[in-house]
N, C-alpha and C positions, 0 to 999 in steps of 0.2 A: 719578851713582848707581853705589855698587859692589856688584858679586854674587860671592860666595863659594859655589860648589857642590862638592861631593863626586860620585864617579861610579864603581860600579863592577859588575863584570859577573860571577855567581854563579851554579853550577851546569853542566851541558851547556854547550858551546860552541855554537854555530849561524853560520849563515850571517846576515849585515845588522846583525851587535851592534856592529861598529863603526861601518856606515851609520846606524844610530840613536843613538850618541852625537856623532855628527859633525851632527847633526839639531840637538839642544838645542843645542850648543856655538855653530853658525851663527845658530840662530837668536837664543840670547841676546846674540851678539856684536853682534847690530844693534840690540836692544830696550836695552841700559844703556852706561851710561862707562864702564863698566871691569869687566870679570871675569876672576875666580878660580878655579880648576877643578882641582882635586885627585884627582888617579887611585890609586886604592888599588889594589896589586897583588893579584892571584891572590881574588877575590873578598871576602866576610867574614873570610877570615885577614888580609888586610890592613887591612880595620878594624880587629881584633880585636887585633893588635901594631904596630899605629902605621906600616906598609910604604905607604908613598906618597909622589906626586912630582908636582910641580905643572906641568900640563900649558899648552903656549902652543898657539899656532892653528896654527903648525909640525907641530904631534900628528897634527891631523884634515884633515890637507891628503894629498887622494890615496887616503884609505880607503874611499872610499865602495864599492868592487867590491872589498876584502880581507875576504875571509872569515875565522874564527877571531874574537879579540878581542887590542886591544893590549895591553889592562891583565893580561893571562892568566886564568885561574879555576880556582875549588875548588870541592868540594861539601863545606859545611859540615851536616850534618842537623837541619834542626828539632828535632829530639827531644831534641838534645845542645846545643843552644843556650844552656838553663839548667845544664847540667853541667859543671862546672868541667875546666880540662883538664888533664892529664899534672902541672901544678906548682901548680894549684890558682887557675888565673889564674881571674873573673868574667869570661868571656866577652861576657855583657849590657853590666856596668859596664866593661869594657873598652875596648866601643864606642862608648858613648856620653864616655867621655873624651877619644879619637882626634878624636870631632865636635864637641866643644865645645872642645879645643885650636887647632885650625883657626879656630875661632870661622863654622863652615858655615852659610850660609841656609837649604839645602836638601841632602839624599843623595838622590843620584837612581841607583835600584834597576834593572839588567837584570837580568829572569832568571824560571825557572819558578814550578812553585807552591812547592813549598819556600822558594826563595828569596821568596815572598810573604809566607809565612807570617812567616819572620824579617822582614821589611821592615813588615809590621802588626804585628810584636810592639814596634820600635823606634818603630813610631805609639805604641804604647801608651805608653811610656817617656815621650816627650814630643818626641820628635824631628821635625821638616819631612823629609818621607820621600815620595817620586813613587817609582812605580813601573811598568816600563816590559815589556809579556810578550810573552816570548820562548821561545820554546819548535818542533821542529818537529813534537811532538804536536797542536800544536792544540786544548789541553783546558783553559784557562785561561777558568776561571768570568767573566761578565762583557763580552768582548768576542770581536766574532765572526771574528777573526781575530790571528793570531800572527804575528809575523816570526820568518821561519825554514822556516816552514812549506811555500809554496809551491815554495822549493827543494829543499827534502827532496823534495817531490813529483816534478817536475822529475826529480832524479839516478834516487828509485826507478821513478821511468819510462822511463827512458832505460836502465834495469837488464833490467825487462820486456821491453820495446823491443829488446834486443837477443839478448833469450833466444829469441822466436819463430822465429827462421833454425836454429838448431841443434836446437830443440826438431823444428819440423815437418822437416828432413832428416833425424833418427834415429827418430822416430815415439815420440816418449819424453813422459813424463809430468816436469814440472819445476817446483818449489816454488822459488818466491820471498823470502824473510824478510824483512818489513817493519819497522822496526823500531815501537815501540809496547806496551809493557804494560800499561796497563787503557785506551788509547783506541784506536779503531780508526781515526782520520780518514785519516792519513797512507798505511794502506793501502788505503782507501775508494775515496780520489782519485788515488792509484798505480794502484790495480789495472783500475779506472774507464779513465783513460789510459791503459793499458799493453793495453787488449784481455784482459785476464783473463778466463779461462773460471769460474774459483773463488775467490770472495774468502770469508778469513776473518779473525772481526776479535773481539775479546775481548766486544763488547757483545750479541752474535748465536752464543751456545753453537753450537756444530757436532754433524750426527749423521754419524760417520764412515762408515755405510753409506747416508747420501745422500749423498755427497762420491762414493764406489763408483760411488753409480748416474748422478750427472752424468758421471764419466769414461768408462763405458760407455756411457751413451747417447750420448756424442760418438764413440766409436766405431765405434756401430752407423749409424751416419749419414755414416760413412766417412772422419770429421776422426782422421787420424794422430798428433794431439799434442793434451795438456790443457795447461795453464797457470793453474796455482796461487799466489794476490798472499795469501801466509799473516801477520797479526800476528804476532809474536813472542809477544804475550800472549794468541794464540787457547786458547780449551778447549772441551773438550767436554759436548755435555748433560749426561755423567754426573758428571762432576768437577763442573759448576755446582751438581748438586744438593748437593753436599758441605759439610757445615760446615766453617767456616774452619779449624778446628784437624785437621781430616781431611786436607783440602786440602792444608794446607801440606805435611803427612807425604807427600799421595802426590806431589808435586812433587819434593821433597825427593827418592825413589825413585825416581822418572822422571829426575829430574839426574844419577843418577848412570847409567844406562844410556843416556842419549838428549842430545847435544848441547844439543838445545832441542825446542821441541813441532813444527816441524818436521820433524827426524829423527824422531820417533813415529809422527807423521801418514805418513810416508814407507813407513815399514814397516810399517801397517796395509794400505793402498794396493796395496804388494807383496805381501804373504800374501792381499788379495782378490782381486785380479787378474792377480796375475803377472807386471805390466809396470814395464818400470826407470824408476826414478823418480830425475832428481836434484834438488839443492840447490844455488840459488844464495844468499849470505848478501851484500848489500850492505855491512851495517853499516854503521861510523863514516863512510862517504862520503858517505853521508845527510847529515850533519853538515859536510859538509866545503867546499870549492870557494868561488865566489865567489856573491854574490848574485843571484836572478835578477831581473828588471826589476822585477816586481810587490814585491819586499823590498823593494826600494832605494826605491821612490815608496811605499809604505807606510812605511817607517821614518822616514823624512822628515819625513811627515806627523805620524809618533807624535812624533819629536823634538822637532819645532814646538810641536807640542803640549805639551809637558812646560813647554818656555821659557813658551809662554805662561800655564800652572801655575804655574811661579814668579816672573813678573813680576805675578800676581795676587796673589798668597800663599793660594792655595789648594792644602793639603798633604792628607798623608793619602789619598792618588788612588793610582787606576791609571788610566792614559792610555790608553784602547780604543777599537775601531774596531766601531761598533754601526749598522747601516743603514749602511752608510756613510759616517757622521760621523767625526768624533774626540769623544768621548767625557770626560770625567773620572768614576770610575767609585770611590765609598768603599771604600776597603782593606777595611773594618770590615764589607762587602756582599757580596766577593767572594774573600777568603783562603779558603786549607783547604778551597776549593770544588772541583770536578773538574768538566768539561765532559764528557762523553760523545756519543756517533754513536747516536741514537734509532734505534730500529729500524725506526721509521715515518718517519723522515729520506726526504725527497723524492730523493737523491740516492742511496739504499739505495732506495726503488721504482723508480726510471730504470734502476738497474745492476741489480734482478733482472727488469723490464719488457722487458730486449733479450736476457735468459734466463742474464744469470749467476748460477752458485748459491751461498747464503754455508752450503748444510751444513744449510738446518733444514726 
């Protein structure tokens, strides 16, 4: 038996995206006679103009701890998927000729929800499409964990982790930036690990004169430093109340005076109390380094998974980790969906239980 698959990696980079195609690749390699495995480069731009190259088991030898992705990526946006580009190419129909040239069994999809959405839009069309999530927000509808995730957690802990020595010898107040714009998990289970005094997280509006009165109360109780695990996409009560088209304008306004909502929360903090506050921004490191243990036996598992997706021929999935399992999970059930951190999330009771505050 021979297998023909496509493979390619879309969106954000993360850590375990080559651990997970090195997953399928293994395990197809024992389940048929002969397989075919075609890597399109830099994500849907390489389906989209015919850029790919056919990969041998030389490829996936050695990647299991290389963070980044071999095939490279792009962010292609949903919204522009059906818009023709720059010379008027069919983007849709473009793709679907690249995968019927190849004469592919199956595309097997890494990547966030956007890149789902495109990957259920290519079910719709008529295409054997697996789809495999990756993300280190951890907001992917469907299954209860991402690869990528637990290392982002990891770095921005180790970020936290080492802010507390300089924090408590200056007696200073210091923000964190998590990365995360409408999920908070990543800074949930950072700030959680990291010993944070104040976690804020886009699903839990903040009131910045309770954020005041936790950093004084640690004060008055004699702790010389606060330590703030901030989303990138936190806001506040007042701005949550805002209609969307208000919202954007005051955003829009705040960009231009304030880095990010950080540096606001920063200088609120200063004109209440008077005490110097800094910023630390992680960013892309998040993203970056190798996999930590739990990706790698996670990715594994999803890769496995996938193979055995396609020696089924059951398409149309995303391959997820639910209770524990491996999962196949209909594209058609969980695209365009967003996972969010419940505010009654048991892991949000434990972290304000031991008395951190998320601001409300």
């Amino acid at each position: 038996m021979i297998k023909r698959i496509g493979m390619l990696t879309s969106g954000g980079d993360c850590q375990a995206l080559n651990a997970t195609m090195r997953g399928v690749v293994k395990g197809l390699s024992t389940m048929v006679d002969e397989l075919e495995v075609y890597g399109f480069d830099d994500g849907y731009k390489g389906l989209i103009y015919g850029k790919y190259r056919m990969l041998t088991s030389r490829d996936f030898s050695g990647i299991l701890t290389q963070g980044g992705t071999i095939l490279g990526t792009s962010r292609q946006p949903f919204k522009l998927m059906r818009v023709p580009d720059e010379k008027g190419l069919d983007k849709v129909a473009a793709m679907k000729q690249t995968y019927y040239k190849l004469c592919l069994d199956c595309l097997v999809i890494l990547g966030g929800n956007g890149t789902q959405k495109t990957a259920n839009l290519l079910r719709e069309e008529g295409l054997n499409i697996i789809h495999l999530p990756k993300t280190i927000d951890n907001d992917i509808f469907g299954t209860d964990m991402t690869f990528g995730f637990h290392s982002a957690v990891e770095i921005a802990t180790n970020c936290i982790d080492s802010i507390h020595t300089t924090a408590a010898s200056h007696g200073r107040v210091f923000i964190v930036e998590v990365m995360g714009h409408k999920v908070g998990a990543l800074t949930l289970y950072s700030g959680l690990a990291g010993g944070a005094d104040i976690i804020l997280i886009p699903e839990i509006p903040y009131d910045i004169k309770k954020v005041v009165t936790a950093i004084q109360n640690r004060a008055k109780a004699g702790k010389r430093f606060t330590i703030l695990a901030v989303a990138e996409g936190a806001i506040s009560k007042e701005d949550a109340k805002l209609p969307k088209k208000k919202l954007k304008e005051k955003l829009e306004a705040d960009a231009k005076k304030y880095p990010s909502v950080s540096y606001q929360i920063a200088d609120r903090i200063f004109k209440e109390t008077g005490q110097e506050v800094r910023i630390t921004v992680p960013g892309h490191t998040q993203r970056g380094g190798e996999p930590c243990a739990y990706d790698r036996v996670l990715s594994t598992r999803l890769g496995v998974g996938a193979a055995e997706a396609i020696m089924d021929e059951e398409y149309g999935v995303m391959i997820g980790l639910v209770n524990n399992k491996i999962k196949r999970v209909p594209l058609a059930e969980c695209a365009g969906k967003l996972k969010t951190v419940s505010p009654k999330d048991e892991t949000v009771k434990a972290a304000k239980e031991i008395g951190i505050s998320f601001g409300d």
